[in-house]
C-alpha positions as CSV (number, residue, x, y, z in Angstrom):
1,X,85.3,-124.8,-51.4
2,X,85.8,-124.5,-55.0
3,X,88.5,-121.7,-56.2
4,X,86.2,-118.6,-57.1
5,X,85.6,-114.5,-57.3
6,X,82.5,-112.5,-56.4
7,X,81.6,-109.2,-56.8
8,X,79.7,-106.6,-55.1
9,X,78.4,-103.1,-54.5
10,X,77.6,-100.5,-51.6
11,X,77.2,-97.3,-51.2
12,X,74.8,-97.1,-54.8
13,X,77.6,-98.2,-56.6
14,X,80.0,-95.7,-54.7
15,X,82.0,-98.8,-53.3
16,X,83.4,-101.7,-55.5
17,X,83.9,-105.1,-53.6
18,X,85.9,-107.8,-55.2
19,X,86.9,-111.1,-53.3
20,X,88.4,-114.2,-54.6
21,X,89.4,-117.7,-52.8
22,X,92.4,-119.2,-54.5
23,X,93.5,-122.5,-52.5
24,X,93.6,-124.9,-55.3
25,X,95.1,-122.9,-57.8
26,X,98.1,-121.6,-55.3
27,X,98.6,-125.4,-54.5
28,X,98.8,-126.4,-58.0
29,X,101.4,-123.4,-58.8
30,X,103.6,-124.2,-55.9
31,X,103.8,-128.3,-56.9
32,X,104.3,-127.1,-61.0
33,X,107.1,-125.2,-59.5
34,X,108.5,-127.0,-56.8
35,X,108.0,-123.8,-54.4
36,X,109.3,-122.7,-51.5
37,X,107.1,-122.0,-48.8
38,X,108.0,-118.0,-49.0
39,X,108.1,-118.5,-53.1
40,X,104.3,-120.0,-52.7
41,X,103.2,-116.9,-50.6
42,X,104.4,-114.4,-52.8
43,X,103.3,-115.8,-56.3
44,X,100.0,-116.9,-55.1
45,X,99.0,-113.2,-53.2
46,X,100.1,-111.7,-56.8
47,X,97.7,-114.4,-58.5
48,X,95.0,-113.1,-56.3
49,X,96.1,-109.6,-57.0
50,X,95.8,-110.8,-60.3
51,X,92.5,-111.7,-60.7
52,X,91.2,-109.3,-58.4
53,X,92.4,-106.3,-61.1
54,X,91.3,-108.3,-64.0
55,X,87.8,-108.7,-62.7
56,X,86.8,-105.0,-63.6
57,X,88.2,-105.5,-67.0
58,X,85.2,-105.5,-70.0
59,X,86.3,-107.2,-72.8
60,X,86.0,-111.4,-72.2
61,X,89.7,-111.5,-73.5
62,X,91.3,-109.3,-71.5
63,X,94.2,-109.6,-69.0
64,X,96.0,-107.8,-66.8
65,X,100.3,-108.6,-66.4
66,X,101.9,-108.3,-63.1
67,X,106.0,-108.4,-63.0
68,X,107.8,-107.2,-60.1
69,X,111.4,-107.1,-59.7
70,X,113.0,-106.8,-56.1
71,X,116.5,-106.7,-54.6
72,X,115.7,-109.9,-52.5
73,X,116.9,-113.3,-53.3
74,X,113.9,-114.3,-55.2
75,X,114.7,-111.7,-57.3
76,X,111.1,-111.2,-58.9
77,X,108.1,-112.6,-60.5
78,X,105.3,-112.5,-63.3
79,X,101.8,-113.3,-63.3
80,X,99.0,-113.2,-66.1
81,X,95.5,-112.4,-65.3
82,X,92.5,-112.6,-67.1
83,X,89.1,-111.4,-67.3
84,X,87.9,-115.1,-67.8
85,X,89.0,-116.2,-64.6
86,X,92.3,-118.0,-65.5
87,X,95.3,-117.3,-64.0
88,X,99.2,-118.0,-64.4
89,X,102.4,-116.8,-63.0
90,X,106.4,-117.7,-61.7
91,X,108.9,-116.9,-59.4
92,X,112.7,-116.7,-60.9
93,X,114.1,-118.5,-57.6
94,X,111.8,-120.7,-56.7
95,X,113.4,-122.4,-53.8
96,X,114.4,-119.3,-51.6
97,X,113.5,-120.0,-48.3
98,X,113.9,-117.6,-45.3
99,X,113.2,-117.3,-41.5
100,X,109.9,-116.0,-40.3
101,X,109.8,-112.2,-40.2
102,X,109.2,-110.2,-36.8
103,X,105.3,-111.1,-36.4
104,X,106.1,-114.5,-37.2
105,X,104.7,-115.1,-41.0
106,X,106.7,-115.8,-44.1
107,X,109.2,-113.0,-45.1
108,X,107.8,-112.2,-48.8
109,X,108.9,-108.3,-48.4
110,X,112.3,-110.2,-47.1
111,X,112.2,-112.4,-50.1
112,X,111.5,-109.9,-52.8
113,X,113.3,-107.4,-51.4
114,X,112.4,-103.0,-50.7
115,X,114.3,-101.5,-53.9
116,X,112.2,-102.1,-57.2
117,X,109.5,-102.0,-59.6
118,X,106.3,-103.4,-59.9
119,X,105.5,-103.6,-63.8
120,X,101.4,-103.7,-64.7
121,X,100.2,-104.4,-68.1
122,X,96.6,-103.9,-69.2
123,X,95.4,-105.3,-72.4
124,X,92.1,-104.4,-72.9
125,X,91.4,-107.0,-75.8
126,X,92.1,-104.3,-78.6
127,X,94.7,-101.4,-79.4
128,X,98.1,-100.8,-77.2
129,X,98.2,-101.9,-73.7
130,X,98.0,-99.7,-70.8
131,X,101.1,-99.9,-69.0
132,X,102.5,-98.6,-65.3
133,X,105.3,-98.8,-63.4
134,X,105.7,-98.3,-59.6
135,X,108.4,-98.6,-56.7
136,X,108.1,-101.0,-54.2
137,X,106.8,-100.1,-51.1
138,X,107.4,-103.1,-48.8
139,X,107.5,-106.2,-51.4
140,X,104.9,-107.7,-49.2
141,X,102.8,-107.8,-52.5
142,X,99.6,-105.9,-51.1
143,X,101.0,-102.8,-50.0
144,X,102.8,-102.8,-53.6
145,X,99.7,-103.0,-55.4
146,X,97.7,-100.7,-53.3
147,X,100.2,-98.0,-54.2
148,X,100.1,-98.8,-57.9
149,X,96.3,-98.4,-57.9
150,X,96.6,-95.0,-56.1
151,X,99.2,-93.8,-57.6
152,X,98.9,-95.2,-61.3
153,X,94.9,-95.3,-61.4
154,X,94.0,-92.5,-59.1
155,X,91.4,-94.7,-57.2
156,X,91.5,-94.9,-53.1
157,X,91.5,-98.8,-52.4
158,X,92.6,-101.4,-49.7
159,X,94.0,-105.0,-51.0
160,X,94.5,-107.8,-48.6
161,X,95.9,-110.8,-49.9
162,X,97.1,-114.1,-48.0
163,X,98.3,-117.5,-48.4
164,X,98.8,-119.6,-46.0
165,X,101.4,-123.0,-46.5
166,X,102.0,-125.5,-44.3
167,X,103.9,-128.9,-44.6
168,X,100.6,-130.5,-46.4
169,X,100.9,-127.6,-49.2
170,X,97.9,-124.5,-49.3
171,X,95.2,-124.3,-46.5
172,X,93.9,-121.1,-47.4
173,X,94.5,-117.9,-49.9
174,X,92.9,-115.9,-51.5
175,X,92.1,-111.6,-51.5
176,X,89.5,-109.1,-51.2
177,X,89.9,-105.7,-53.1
178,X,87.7,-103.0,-51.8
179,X,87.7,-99.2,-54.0
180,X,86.1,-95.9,-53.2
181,X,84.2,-94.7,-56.5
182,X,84.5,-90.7,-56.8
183,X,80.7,-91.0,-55.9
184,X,81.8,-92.3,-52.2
185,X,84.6,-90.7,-51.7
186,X,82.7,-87.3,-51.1
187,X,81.0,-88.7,-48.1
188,X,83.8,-88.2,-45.3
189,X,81.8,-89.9,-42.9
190,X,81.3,-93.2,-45.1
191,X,84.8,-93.2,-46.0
192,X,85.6,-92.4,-42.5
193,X,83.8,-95.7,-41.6
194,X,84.8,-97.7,-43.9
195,X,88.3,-97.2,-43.7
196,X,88.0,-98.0,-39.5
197,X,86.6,-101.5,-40.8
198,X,89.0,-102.2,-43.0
199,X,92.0,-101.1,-40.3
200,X,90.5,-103.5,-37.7
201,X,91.0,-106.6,-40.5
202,X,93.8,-108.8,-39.0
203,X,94.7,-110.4,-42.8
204,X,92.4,-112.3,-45.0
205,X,93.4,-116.0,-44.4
206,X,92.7,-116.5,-41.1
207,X,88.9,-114.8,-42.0
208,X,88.8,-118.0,-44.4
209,X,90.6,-120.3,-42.0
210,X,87.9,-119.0,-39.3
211,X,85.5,-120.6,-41.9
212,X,84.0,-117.1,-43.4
213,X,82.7,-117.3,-46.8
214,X,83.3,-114.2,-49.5
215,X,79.8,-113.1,-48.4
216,X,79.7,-113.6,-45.4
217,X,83.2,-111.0,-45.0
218,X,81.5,-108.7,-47.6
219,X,78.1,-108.7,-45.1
220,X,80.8,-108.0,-42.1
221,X,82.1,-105.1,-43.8
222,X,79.5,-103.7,-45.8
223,X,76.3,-104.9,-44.9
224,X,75.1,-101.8,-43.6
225,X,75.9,-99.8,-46.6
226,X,73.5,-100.8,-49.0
227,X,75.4,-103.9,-49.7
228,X,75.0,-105.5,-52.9
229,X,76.4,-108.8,-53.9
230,X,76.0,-110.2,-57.4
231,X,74.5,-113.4,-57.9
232,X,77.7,-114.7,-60.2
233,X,80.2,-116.4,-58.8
234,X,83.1,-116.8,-61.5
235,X,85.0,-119.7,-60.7
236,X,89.4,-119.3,-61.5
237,X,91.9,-121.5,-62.0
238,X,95.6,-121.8,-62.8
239,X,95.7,-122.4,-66.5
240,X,98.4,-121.7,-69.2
241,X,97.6,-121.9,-72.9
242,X,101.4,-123.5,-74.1
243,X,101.1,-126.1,-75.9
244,X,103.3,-128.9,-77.9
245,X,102.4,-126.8,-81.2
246,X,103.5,-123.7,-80.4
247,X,106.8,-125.0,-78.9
248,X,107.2,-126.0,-82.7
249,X,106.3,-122.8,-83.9
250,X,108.5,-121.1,-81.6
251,X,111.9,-123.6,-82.7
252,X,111.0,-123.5,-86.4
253,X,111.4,-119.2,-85.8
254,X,115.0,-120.3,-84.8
255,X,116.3,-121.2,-88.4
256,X,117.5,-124.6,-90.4
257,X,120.7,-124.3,-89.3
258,X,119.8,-124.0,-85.3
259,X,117.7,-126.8,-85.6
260,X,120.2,-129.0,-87.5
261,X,122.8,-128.4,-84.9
262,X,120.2,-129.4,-82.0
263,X,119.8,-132.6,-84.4
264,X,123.3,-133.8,-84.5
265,X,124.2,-132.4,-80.7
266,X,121.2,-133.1,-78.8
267,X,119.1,-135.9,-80.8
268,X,116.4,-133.7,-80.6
269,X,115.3,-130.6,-78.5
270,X,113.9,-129.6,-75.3
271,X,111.6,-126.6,-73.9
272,X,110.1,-125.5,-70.5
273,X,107.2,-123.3,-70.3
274,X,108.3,-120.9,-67.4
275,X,104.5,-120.0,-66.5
276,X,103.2,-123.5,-65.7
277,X,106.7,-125.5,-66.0
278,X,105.2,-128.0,-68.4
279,X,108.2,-129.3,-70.5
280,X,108.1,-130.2,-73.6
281,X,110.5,-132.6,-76.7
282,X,110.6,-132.3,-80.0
283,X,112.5,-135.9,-81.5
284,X,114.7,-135.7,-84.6
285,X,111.8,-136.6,-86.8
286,X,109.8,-133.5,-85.6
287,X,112.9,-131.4,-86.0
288,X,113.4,-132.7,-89.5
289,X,110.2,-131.7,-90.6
290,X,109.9,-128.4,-89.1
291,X,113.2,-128.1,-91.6
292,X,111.5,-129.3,-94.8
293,X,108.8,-126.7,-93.8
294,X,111.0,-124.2,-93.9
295,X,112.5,-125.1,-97.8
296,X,108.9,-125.2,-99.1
297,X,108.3,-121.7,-97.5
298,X,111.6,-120.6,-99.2
């Protein structure tokens, strides 16, 4: 099944359904970055997350930053989101790995670590972006983000997020956001009802590994609500706009004399892009004409 989001309704609009499947694009994150099998867990549920906030975003070029910083050993991560349905992100330790936590899944709270911050940016396409900042709750990822959306964006939600990794890379991820509108929420029995549905979900990929479609969990949960599901499906993917070009822009900001000392004590020079770890060299030609660029500009 292709990588993909869908979006829905219930309630007349009272409740917002978002769910997105994001195999392929976790599996080409984890092999870009050589992750762990705890690493791959964590970034891909935050790409999810990701994508999932994005999605109620307006504006086609707008995109929503997730950073979180932990006192675990992975230390933290960042992921970029946008509205179009493309998706990038890190880890700064890569290849932590550590035991299986007391229900016997991959220790991403462990990993991340209890004492932090999770960091959200929204750029809306235009103006300042909005930004928020949060403490962890558990560094599991989903419990993190819920609390950010109560507590930042005053809006009752649920987010379950999963990846699951075995020895032949990712067999399932993906996330399903459900929100309570203030036209919902004053329906205590609805809410009531909904929130027993949601409690009784045992995680989200072993719904796909059990062979459920977005729809098909959306009907499960919501079908007797006035469910509506919209007839887009978006498809996502992992994508990062580097490129060779702006790696020269970015050494050409460095100065003539930087780039004549990379000249004489590295023939040349060498960068990484940390979001999609595409690396990319710049010869002594390149570097000696980024410096006659900058005497003509002078």
């Amino acid at each position: 099944m292709a990588d993909q989001l869908i979006r829905a309704t219930a309630a007349d609009g009272g409740i917002r359904a978002v769910g997105v499947i994001s195999n392929r694009l976790c599996e080409e994150a984890r092999q870009r970055h050589k992750l762990s099998y705890v690493a791959t867990a964590a970034l891909g549920r935050t790409m999810s997350a990701g994508l999932l906030l994005a999605s109620s975003m307006k504006r086609a070029e707008s995109r929503v930053n997730i950073r979180i910083r932990g006192n675990g050993p992975m230390g933290g991560l960042m992921v970029d989101a946008g509205l179009d349905g493309t998706v990038r992100g890190y880890v700064d330790n890569p290849g932590v790995e550590l035991p299986t936590n007391a229900q016997g899944k991959l220790d991403v709270g462990g990993a991340i670590g209890q004492d932090g911050y999770v960091y959200v940016i929204r750029d809306v396409g235009y103006g300042y972006p909005y930004s928020s900042t949060v403490e962890l709750v558990s560094g599991e990822i989903g419990d993190d983000l819920t609390h950010y959306l109560a507590t930042s964006e005053q809006t009752p939600s649920a987010l379950f997020l999963g990846v699951f990794v075995d020895g032949n890379g990712v067999q399932a991820a993906g996330g399903l956001l459900i929100q309570i509108l203030p036209k919902a929420a004053s329906d205590p029995e609805l809410v009531a009802l909904l929130e027993s549905r949601l409690s009784s979900l045992q995680g989200f990929t072993p719904l796909l590994q059990a062979g459920k479609t977005l729809p098909m969990i959306f009907e499960e949960l919501l079908g007797d609500m006035g469910l509506e599901i919209f007839p887009e499906t978006q498809l996502v993917r992992f994508h990062c706009g580097c490129s060779f070009d702006r790696v020269l822009g970015a050494l050409k900001l460095l100065g003539e004399a930087e780039l004549r000392d990379m000249i004489e004590k590295d023939n040349g020079a060498e960068a990484t892009c940390h979001f999609c770890g595409e690396v990319y060299k710049a010869n002594i030609d390149q570097l000696e004409q980024l410096i006659d660029e900058l005497k003509t500009a002078n």
